[in-house]
C-alpha positions in Angstrom: 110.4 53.7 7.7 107.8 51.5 10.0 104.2 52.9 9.5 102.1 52.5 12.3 97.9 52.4 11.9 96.2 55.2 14.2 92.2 55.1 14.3 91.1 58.7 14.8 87.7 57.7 16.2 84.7 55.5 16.2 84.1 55.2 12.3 86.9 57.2 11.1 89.3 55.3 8.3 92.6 54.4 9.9 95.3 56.8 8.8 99.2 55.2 8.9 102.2 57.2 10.7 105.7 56.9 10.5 107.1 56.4 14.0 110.4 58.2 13.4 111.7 61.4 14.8 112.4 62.6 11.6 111.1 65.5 10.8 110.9 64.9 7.1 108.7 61.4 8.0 106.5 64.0 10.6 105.9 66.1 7.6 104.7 63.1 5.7 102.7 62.1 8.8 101.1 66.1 8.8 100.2 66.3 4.9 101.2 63.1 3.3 97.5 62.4 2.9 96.5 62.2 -0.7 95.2 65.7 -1.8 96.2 67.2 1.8 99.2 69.2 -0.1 96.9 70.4 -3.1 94.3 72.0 -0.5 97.2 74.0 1.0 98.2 75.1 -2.4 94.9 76.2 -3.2 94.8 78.2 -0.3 98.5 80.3 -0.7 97.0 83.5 -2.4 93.9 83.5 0.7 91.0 82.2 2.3 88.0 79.7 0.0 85.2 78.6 1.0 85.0 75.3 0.6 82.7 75.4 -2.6 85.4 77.1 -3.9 87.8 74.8 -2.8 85.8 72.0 -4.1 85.4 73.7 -8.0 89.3 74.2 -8.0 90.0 71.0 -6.9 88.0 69.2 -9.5 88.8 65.5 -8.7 88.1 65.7 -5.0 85.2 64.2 -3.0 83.0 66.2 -0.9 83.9 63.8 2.0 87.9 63.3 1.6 88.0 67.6 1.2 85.9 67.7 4.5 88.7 65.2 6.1 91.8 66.6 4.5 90.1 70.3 6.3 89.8 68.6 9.9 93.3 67.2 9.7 94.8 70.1 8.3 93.0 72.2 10.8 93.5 69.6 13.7 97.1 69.9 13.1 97.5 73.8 13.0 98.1 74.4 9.3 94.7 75.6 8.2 92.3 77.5 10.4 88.5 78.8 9.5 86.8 82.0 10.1 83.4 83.7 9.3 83.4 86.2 7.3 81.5 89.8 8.7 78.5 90.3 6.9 77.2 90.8 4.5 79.5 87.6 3.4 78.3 86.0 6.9 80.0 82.6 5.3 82.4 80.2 6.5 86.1 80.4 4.7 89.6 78.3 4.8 92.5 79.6 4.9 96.3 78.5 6.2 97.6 79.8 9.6 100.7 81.8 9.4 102.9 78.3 9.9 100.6 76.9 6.9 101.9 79.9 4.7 105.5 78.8 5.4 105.3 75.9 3.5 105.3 77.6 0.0 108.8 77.4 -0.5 108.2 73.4 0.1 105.8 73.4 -2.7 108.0 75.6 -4.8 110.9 72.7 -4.6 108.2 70.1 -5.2 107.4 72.3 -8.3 110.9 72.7 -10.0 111.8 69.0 -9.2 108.5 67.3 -10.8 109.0 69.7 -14.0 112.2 68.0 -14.7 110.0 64.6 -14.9 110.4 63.5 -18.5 106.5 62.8 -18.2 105.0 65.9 -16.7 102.9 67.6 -19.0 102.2 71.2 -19.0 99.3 71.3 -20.9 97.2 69.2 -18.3 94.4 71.4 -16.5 95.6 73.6 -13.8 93.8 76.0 -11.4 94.3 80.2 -11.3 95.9 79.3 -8.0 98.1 77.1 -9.2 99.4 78.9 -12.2 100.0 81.9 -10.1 102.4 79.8 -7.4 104.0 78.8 -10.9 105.0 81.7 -11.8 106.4 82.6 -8.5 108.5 79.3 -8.7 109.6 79.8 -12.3 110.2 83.4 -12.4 113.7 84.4 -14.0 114.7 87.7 -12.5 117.5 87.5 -15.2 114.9 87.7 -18.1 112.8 90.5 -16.2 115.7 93.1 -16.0 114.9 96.5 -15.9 111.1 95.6 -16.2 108.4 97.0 -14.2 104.9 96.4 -14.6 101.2 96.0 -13.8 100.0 92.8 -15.3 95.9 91.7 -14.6 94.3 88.5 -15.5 90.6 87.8 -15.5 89.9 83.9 -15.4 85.5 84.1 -15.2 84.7 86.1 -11.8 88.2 86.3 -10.7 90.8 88.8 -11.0 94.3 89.0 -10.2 97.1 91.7 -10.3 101.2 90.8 -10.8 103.4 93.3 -10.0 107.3 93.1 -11.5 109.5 95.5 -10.7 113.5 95.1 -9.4 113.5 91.6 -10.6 110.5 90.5 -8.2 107.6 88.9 -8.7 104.4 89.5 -6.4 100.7 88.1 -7.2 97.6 88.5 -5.4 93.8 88.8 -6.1 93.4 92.2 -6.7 91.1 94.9 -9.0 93.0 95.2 -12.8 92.0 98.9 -12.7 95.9 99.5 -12.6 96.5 97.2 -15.1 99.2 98.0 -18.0 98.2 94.5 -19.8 94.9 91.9 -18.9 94.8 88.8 -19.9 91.5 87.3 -20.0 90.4 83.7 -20.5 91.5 80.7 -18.3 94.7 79.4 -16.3 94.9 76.5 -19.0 95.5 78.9 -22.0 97.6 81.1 -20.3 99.8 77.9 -19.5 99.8 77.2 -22.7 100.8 80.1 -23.9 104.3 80.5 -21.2 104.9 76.8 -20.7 103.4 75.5 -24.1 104.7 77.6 -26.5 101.5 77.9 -28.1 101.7 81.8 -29.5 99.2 84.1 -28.1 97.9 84.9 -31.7 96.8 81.0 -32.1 95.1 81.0 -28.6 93.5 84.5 -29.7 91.9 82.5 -33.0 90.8 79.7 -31.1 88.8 82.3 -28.1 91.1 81.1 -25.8 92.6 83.9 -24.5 92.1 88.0 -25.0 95.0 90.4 -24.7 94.6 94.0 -23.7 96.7 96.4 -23.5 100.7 96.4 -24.1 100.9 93.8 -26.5 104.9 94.0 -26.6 104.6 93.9 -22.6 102.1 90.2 -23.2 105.2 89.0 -25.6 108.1 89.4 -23.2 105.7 88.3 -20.2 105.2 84.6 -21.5 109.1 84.2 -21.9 109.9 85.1 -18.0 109.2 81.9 -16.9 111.7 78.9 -18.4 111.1 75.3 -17.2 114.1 73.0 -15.9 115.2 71.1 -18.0 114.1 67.1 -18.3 116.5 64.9 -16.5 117.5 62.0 -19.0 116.2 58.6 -18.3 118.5 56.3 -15.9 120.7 59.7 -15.1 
C-alpha cells in the first residue's frame, strides 16, 4: 500500500493516506490514527464529555483526544451536541454510521484474545468490559437464563439484561436489579476472564456481591475466551 502525506492546515501534523480504493485501506485512512478506534469504543454505550473521555482513556493527551474528536467528527463518525439544561454541557457521541462499527471492534476483540500475549488482567474501562461481554457472550452457556444483572463502578451504574440467549447492556438505574456487583471493571475482569474466585476478590475489597449469589457464580462463566493460537501456527 503507497501512503501519501496530507497537511490538514497551517500548523497541523501531517497525517499519511493510503491512495487505494480499497475500502479496508479507506477505513485505515478514517480511524487508523493511534487511539482514533479506542475513542469510538469509549463512546458505544453513549455520549462523554470529553473529561469523561479523557479519565477513561487514561494514556491519552489532552491535545491528541482533541484531534482524534475533529477527525472523527470531520469524517462523520462522531458528532457533538449540548446538552439542555440544567447539564448545559458539551457531549461526544458516534453518529448512527459511527455505531455500526461495533461489530468491527467485536472481530478486533475475539482475534487479539487469541494473542498468546494478551493479558486479561491489564486495566480496562466500564465501557470496555461491557463491549466484552457482548463479544464473548456464549448463548450456549446462558440457556434458559433470564436476568437482571447491575454493576456500580464509583458514580456509574449499569444494567444487563439476559434473557432468550441475548445479551443487552446499557447505563441504567440497578433498582431492578436481581444481583449488583460493585467495585471496578478490573476486578470484575478478573473475576470472568481471570479466574480469580469472587470470594478472593471479596477478601481483598475488590469487589461486593449483592443479591443472587448462585446467579454471580454462573454469570462469570458466560463469557469463555478463544483459545491462544500456537506460536508459528
Amino acid at each position: 500500500m503507497k501512503l501519501k502525506k496530507i497537511s490538514e492546515g497551517p500548523g497541523a501534523p501531517s497525517r499519511r493516506r493510503y491512495e487505494e480504493a480499497c475500502a479496508a485501506a479507506h477505513a485505515l485512512d478514517l480511524v487508523g490514527e493511534r487511539w482514533a478506534l479506542l475513542v469510538m469504543r469509549e463512546l458505544m454505550l453513549g455520549p462523554k464529555r470529553f473529561s469523561d473521555l479523557k479519565a477513561d482513556l487514561p494514556g491519552i493527551s489532552a491535545n491528541v483526544l482533541t484531534q482524534r474528536l475533529e477527525g472523527l467528527e470531520a469524517a462523520g463518525i462522531v458528532t457533538r451536541r449540548r446538552l439542555p439544561p440544567p447539564a448545559s454541557t458539551q457531549v461526544y457521541e458516534l453518529t448512527p454510521w459511527g455505531y455500526e462499527s461495533e461489530p468491527i471492534l467485536q472481530a478486533l476483540g475475539r482475534w487479539a484474545a487469541r494473542s498468546p500475549s494478551h493479558d486479561p488482567s491489564r486495566p480496562l474501562s466500564a465501557v470496555s468490559l461491557f463491549l466484552s461481554f457482548r463479544t464473548m457472550f456464549d448463548p450456549a452457556r446462558a440457556e434458559g437464563l433470564a436476568a437482571r444483572i447491575g454493576f456500580r463502578f464509583g458514580a456509574e451504574t449499569f444494567l444487563v439484561r439476559i434473557a432468550d440467549g441475548r445479551l443487552e447492556v446499557a447505563r441504567d438505574q440497578l433498582d431492578q436489579a436481581e444481583l449488583i456487583f460493585t467495585g471496578s471493571a478490573r476486578a470484575v475482569a478478573a473475576a470472568v476472564y481471570g479466574g480469580e474466585s469472587l470470594d478472593a476478590l471479596a477478601a481483598k475489597g475488590l469487589l461486593s456481591v449483592e443479591g443472587d449469589r448462585a446467579l454471580a457464580e454462573r454469570f462469570v462463566t458466560l463469557f469463555p475466551l478463544p483459545p491462544k493460537v500456537c506460536p508459528g501456527s
